[in-house]
N, C-alpha and C positions, 0 to 999 in steps of 0.2 A: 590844606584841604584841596580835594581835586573836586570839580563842579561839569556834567557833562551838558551841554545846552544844544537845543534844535539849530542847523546853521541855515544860511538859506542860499547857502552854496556846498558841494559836495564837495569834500577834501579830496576822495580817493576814487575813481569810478565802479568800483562794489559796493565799498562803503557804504552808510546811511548819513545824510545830513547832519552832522554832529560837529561839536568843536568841547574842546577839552579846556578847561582855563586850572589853574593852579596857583593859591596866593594862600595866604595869612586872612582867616576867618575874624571881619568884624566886628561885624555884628550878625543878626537872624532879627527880623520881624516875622509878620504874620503872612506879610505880603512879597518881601523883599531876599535875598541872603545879601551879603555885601562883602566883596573878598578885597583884598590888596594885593594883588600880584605884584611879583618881585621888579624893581626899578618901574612903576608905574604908579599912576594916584589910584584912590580906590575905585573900585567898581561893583553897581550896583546892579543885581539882576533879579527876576522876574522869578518869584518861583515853579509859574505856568511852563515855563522853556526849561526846568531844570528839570532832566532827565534822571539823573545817577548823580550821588555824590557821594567820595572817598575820603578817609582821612590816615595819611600817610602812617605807619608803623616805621619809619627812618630806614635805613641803611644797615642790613647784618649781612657780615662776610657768613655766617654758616648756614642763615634762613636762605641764602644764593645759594650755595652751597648745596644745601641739599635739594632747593628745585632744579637746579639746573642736573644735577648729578642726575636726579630720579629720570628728568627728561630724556637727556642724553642715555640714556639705560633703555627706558622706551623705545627709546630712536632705533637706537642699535637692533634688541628684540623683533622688532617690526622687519629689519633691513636683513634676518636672519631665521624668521619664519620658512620662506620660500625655498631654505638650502638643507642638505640632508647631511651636512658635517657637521654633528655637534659638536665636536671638540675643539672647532676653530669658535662657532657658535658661542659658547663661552668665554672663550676668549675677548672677542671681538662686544660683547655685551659688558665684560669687566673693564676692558679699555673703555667705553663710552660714559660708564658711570664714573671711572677713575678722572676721563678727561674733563668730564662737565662739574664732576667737587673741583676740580683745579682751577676749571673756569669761575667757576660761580664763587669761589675765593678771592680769587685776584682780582675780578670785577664783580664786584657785590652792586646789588641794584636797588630800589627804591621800592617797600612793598606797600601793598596800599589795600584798604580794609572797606566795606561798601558799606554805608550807612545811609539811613532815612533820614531823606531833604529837611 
């Protein structure tokens, strides 16, 4: 389970206030959620500060797969609007969806699902 909470320091300087924590769900009270992040004792937090929480979908080599491919296909499209050869234009759009399935294969990522706190 991923948990986002108010921080009271800015990680990034656009960013908003936040901090991300990531553990093995305890328990839930009414008042409390209580997670276990990994090599740490548990932790208990406040459900007033908890903004957004996730609950992971694991690791697929083809759910990467096909965001990364779709993105890189975007990418390309966008970096190929502005030019008047279409023939390379497809080209250059098929290698991007090609390179991003390859990518998002060989580095598959961690997908994560938003649920109410």
């Amino acid at each position: 389970m991923q948990i986002t909470i108010t921080d009271s320091l800015r990680q990034e300087p656009i960013l908003a206030a936040r901090q991300r924590i990531i553990g093995s769900l305890i328990r839930a009270t009414s008042d409390s959620i209580w997670l276990q992040p990994m090599g740490s004792g548990p932790l208990a937090v406040s459900r007033t500060a908890v903004r957004g929480t996730s609950a992971s979908l694991g690791i697929s080599r083809a759910r990467s797969a096909v965001s990364v491919g779709v993105q890189a296909g975007l990418l390309a499209l966008a970096s190929q609007l502005a030019r008047d050869r279409n023939d390379i234009s497809i080209g250059v759009i098929g290698a991007g969806v090609g390179l991003g399935f390859s990518l998002g294969a060989i580095f598959p990522f961690e997908h994560w699902r938003r649920i109410k706190p």
